[in-house]
C-alpha positions as CSV (number, residue, x, y, z in Angstrom):
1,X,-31.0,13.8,-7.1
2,X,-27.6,12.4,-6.9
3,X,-27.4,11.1,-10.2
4,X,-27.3,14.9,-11.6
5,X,-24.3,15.5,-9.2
6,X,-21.0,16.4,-11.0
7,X,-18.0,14.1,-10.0
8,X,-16.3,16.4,-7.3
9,X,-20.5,17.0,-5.5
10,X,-20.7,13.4,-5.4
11,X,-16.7,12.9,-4.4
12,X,-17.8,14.4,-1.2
13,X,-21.4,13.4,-0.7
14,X,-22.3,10.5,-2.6
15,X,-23.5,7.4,-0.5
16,X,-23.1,9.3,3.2
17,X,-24.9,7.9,6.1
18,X,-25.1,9.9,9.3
19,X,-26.2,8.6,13.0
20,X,-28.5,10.3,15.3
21,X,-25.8,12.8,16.3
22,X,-25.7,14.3,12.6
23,X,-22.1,14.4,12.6
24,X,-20.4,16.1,9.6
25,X,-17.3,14.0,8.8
26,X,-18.3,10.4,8.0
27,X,-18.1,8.1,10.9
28,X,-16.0,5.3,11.4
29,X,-18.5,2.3,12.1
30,X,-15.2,0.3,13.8
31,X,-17.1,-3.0,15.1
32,X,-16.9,-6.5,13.8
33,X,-20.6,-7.8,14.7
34,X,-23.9,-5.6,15.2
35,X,-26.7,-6.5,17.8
36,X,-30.4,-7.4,16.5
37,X,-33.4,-6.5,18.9
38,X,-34.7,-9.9,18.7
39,X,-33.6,-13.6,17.8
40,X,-36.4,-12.8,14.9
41,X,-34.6,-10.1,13.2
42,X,-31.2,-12.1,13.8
43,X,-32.8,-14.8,11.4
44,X,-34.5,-12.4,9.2
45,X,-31.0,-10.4,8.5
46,X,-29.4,-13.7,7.8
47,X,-32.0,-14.7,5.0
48,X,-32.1,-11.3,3.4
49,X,-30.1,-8.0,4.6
50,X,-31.6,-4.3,3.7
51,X,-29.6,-1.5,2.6
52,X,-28.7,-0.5,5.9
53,X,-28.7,-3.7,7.7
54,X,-26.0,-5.2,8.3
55,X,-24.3,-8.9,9.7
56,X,-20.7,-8.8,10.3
57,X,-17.8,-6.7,8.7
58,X,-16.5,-9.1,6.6
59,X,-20.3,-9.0,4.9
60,X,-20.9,-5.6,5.0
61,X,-20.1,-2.6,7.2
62,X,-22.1,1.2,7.1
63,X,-18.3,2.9,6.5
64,X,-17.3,0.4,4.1
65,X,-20.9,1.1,2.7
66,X,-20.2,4.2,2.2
67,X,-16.8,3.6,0.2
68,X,-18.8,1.2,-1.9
69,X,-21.6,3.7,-3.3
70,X,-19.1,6.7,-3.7
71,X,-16.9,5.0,-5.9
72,X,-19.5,3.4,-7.5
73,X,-21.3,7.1,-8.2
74,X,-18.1,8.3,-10.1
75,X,-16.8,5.1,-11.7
76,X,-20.8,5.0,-13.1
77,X,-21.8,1.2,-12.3
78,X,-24.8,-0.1,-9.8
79,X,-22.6,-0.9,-7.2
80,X,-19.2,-1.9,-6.0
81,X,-17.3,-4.2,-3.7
82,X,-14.4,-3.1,-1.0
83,X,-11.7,-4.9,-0.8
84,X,-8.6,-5.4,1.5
85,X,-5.8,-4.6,-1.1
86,X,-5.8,-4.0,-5.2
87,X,-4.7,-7.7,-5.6
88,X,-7.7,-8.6,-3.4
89,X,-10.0,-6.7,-6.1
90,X,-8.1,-8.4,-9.2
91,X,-8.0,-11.9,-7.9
92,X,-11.4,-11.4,-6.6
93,X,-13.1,-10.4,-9.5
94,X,-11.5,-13.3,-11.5
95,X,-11.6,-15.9,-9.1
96,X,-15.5,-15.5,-8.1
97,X,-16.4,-15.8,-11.9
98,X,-14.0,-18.8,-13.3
99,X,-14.2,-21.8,-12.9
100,X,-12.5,-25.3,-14.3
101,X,-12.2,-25.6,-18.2
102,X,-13.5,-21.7,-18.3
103,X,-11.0,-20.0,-21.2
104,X,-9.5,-16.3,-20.1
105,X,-7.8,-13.9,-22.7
106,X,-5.3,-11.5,-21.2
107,X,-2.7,-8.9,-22.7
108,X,0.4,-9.7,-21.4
109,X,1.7,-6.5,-20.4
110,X,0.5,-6.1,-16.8
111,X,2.2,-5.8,-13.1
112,X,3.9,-8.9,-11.8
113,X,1.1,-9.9,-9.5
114,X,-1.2,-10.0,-11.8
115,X,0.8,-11.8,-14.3
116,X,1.4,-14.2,-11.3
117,X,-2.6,-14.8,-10.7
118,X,-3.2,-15.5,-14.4
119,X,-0.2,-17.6,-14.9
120,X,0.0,-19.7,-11.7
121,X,-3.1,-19.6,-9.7
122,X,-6.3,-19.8,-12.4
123,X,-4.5,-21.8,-14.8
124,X,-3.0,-24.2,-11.2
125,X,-7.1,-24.5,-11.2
126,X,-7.9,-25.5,-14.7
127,X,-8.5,-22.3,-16.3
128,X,-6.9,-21.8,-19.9
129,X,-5.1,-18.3,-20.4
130,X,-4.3,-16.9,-23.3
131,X,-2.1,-13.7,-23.4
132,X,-2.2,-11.3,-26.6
133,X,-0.2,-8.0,-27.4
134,X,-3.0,-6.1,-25.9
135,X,-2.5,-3.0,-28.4
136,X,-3.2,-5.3,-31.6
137,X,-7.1,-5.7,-32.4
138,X,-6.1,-8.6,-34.5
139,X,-4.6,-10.7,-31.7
140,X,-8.1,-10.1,-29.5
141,X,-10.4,-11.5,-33.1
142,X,-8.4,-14.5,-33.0
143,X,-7.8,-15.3,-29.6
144,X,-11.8,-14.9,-28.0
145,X,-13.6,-17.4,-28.7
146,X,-17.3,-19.0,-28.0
147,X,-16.1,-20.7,-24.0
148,X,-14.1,-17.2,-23.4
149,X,-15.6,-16.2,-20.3
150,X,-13.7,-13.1,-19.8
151,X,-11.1,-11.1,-20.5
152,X,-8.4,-9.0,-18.8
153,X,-6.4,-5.9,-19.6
154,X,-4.8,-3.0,-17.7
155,X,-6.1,-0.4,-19.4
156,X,-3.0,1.6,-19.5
157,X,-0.2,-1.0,-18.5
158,X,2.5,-1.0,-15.7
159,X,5.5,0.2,-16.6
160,X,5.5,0.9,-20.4
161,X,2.2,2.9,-20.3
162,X,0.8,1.0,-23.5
163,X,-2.8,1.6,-23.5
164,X,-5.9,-0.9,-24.9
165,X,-8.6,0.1,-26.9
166,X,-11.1,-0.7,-24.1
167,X,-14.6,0.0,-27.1
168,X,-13.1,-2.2,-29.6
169,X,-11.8,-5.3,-27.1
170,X,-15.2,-4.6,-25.5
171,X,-16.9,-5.2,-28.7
172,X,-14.8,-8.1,-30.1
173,X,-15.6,-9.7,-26.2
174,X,-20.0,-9.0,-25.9
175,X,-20.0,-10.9,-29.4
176,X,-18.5,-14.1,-27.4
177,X,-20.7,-13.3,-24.3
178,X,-17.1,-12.8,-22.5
179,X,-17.3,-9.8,-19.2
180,X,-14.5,-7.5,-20.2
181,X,-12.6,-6.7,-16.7
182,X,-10.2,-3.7,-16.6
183,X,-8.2,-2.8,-14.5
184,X,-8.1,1.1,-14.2
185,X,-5.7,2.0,-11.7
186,X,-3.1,4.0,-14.1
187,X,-6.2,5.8,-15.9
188,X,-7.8,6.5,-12.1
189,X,-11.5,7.0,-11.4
190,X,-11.1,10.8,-12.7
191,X,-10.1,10.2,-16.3
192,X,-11.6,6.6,-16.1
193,X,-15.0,5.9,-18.9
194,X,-14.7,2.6,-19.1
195,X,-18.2,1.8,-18.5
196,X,-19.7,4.2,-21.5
197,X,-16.6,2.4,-23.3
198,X,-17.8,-1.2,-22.8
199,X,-16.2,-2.8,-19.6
200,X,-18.6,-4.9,-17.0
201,X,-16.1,-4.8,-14.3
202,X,-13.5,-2.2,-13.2
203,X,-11.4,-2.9,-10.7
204,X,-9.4,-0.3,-8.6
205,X,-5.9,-0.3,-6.2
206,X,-7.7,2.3,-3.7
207,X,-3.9,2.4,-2.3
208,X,-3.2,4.5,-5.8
209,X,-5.0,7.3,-6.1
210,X,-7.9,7.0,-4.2
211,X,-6.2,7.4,-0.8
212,X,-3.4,9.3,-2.5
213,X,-1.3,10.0,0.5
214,X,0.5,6.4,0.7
215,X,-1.3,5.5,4.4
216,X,-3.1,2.7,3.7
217,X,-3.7,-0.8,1.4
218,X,-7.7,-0.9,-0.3
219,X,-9.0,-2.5,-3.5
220,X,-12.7,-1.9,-5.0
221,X,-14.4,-4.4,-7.9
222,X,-17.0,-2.1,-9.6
223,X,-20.1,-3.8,-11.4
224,X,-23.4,-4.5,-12.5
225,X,-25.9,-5.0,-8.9
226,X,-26.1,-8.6,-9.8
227,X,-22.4,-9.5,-10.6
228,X,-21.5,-7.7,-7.4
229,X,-24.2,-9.2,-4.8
230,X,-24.4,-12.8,-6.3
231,X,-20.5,-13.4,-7.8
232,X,-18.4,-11.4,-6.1
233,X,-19.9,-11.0,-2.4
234,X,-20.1,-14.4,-2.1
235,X,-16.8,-15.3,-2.9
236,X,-15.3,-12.3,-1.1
237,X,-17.0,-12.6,2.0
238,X,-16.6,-16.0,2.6
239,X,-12.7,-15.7,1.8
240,X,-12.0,-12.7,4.1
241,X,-10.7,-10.2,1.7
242,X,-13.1,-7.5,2.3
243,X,-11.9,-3.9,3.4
244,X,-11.4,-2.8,7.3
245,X,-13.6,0.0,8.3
246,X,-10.8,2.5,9.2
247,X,-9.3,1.7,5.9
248,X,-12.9,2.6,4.4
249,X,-12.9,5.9,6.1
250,X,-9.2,7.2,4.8
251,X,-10.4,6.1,1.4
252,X,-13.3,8.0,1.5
253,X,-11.3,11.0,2.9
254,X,-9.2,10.3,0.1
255,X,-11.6,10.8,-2.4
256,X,-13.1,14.2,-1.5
257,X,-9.5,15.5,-3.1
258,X,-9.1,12.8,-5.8
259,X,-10.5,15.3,-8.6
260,X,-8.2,17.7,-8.0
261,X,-5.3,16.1,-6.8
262,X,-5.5,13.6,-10.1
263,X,-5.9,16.8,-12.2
264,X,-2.8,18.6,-10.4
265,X,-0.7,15.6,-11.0
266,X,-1.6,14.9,-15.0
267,X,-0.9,19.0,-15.7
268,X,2.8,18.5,-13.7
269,X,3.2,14.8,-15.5
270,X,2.0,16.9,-19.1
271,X,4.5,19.5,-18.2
272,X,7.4,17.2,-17.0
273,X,7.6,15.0,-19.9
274,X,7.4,17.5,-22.6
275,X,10.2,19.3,-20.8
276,X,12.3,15.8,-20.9
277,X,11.2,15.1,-24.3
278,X,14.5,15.2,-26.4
279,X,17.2,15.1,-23.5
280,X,20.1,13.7,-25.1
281,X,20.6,11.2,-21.7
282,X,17.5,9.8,-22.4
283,X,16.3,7.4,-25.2
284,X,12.8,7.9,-25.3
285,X,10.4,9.4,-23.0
286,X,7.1,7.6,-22.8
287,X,3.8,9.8,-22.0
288,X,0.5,8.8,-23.7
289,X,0.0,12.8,-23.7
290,X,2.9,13.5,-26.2
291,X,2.5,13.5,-29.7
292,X,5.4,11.3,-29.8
293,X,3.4,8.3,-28.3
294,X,1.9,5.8,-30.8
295,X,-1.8,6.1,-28.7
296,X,-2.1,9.7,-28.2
297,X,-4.9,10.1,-29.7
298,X,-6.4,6.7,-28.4
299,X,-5.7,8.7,-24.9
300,X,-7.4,11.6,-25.5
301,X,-10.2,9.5,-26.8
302,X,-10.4,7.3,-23.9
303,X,-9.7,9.5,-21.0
304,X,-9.0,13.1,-22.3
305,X,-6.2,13.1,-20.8
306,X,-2.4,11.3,-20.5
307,X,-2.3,10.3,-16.7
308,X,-0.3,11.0,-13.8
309,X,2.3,8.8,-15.0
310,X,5.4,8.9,-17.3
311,X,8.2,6.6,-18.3
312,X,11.4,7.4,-19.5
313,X,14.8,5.3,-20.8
314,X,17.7,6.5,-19.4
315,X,21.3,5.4,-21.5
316,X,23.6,3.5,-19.7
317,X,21.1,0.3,-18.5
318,X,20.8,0.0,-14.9
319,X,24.3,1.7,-13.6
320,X,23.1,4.6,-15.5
321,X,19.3,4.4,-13.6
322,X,20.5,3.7,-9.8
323,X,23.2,7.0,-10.7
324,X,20.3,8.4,-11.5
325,X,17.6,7.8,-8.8
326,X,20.5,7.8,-6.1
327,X,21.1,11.6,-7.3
328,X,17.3,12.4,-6.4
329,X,16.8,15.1,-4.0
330,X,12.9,15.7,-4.1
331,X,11.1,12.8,-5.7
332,X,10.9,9.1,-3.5
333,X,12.5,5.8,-4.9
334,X,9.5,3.5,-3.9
335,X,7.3,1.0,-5.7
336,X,3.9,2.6,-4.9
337,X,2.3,5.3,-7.3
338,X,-0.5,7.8,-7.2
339,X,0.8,9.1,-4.4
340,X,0.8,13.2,-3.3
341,X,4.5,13.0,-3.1
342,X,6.4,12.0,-6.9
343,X,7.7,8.2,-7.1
344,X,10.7,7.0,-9.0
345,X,10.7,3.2,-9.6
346,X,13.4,0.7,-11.5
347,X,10.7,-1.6,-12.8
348,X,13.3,-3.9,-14.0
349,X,14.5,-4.7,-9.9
350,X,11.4,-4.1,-7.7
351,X,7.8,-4.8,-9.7
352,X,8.3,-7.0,-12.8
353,X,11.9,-8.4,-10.9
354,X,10.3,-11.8,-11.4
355,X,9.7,-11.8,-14.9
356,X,12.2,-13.8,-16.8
357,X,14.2,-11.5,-18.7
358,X,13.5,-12.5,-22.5
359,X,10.0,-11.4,-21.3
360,X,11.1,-8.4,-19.8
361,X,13.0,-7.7,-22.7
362,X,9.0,-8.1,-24.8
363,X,7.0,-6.0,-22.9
364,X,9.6,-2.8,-23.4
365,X,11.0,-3.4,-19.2
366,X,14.5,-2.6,-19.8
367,X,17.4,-2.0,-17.5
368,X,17.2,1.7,-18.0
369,X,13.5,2.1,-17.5
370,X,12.0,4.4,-14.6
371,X,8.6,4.5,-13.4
372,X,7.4,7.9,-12.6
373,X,4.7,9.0,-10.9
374,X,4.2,12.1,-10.0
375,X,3.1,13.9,-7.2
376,X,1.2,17.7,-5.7
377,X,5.0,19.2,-5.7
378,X,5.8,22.5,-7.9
379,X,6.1,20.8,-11.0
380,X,9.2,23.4,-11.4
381,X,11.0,22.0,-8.5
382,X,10.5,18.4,-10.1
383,X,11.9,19.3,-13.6
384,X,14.9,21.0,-11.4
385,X,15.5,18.2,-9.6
386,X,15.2,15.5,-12.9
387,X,17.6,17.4,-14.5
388,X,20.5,17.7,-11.8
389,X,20.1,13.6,-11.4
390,X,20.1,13.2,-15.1
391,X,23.3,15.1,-15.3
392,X,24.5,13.1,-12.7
393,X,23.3,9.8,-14.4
């Protein structure tokens, strides 16, 4: 029955488990172990755990559970793994499935932590990266090859909002036998097809969107049953980055407004940047829902939509930027996104500080460039208040 849900049914209902007491809000399961009625079930759980049997939290937990087959409803894969951050879920998925000598191709536009994993921790192991302007088709044929194991995009990348053909890099990977992961967080669960596109694994900040309110850090790897159960649990559980139980139940809170919070947010962002579109203090305005950007129509292909987030290029470098965000009456300088209340964020001095600047200076990260994600506010009072910092800028 629930596969013939729609997304905002199973948003609220999917994967619910209820105790004796039939309570109507989903309950928080907050315990570390669970008791067995007998030393014979103890060893039975231990050699093979049911559906709704369960060890210890880092394993497995019924609110976490819960979390697990929601996400994996929506998101449209046979299950899904919790995780305690969205770097838990991107290091996780890789780390479980590499090992020494294994071959990775990567675009190279992607947040600084991840940039960090690829470059410092797989290859510190053995594993061979290779990065590849993740827009260009031709740089994937040539870089995949027959020991490529996987590959690894953002599927719209942090800050620049270039997006990647996720059906054509899928293709060019399944004819290597490489798992394409993605990682969805700008595209969000709501506008996300990924799967129906080709990926095998889609990983997820929950701290984005899916909590939406900015209360709480969460991660989710969503996959086939058997990469789930025998790659990634195993590696996950046995390395302690698996998702708290009370951070479980805010996520799935989270979620029963995710449809119509992400919607809200890519109308005001559709709004917002068309309105900024030609301001003569800005040097280009970057929304994959404007004409203007070079994959607009790859967007609406891919998602339908251009996202809750924008980018724009304010003249002057970074004087010009801080004038500009220090000026900001409504909308929040912070480094998190997805968020009910709007974000404004200098890439080029908080998330990609790190980045040497000739690569800064490659992936479009320039001193003038804000991050912006915006929120549930009047998308009026937004513009307004753009506009009086700009002037200010």
């Amino acid at each position: 029955m629930a596969k013939e849900w729609k997304t905002r049914t199973q948003l609220v209902h999917e994967g619910s488990r209820r105790s004796q007491y039939g309570e109507m809000a989903e309950a928080i399961f907050l315990t570390q172990g669970f008791a067995y009625d007998s030393a014979e079930q103890a060893e039975a759980r231990f050699v093979k755990s049911g559906d709704d049997e369960f060890i210890y939290a880092r394993y497995g937990n019924p609110t976490v559970r819960m979390f697990e087959e929601r996400i994996a409803a929506i998101e449209g894969t046979e299950d899904a793994f919790a995780t305690a951050s969205g770097m838990a879920a991107v290091s996780g998925a890789l780390t479980s499935m590499l090992r020494a000598g294994d071959h990775v191709v990567s675009s190279r536009a992607l947040f600084g932590s991840c940039l960090y994993i690829l470059e410092e921790i797989l290859t510190r192991y053995g594993v061979e990266v290779t990065f590849v302007d993740g827009a260009d088709l031709a740089q994937w044929e040539h870089a995949v090859r027959s020991d490529t194991k996987a590959v690894f995009f953002e599927s719209i990348s942090n800050p620049t909002l270039e997006l990647i053909d996720i059906k054509s890099v899928s293709e060019i990977a399944h004819r290597f036998g490489a798992l394409v992961v993605v990682d969805n967080v700008f595209a969000t669960p709501i506008f996300s097809n990924a799967v129906a596109q080709g990926a095998d694994v889609i990983v997820y900040s929950a701290t984005k969107h899916i909590d939406g309110q900015g209360r709480a850090l969460g991660g989710v790897i969503c996959g086939t049953r058997e990469f789930i159960r025998k790659v990634v649990e195993p590696y996950m559980k046995h390395t302690g980055g698996s998702m708290s139980p009370f951070t479980a139940w805010i996520m799935l809170n989270g979620m029963a407004t995710l449809d119509l919070r992400c919607r809200a947010m890519a109308d005001g962002a559709a709004k917002i940047a068309a309105a900024l579109e030609g301001n003569a203090r800005l040097s280009r305005v970057i929304y994959p829902g404007l004409a203007s950007h070079a994959q607009a129509a790859l967007a609406e292909r891919q998602m339908g939509s251009g996202g809750t987030m924008l980018a724009f290029d304010i003249k002057g470098g970074k004087e010009a930027a801080f004038r500009f965000m220090n000026a900001l009456e409504i909308i929040k300088i912070s480094n998190n996104l997805g968020d009910a209340k709007t974000i404004a964020t200098h890439p080029a001095t908080t998330t990609h500080q790190r980045l040497p600047e000739d690569q800064k200076v490659s992936l479009g990260i320039t001193p003038g460039l804000i991050r912006l994600s915006i929120g549930l506010e009047d998308s009026a009072d937004l513009l307004a208040d753009l506009q009086q910092a700009l002037a200010q800028a």
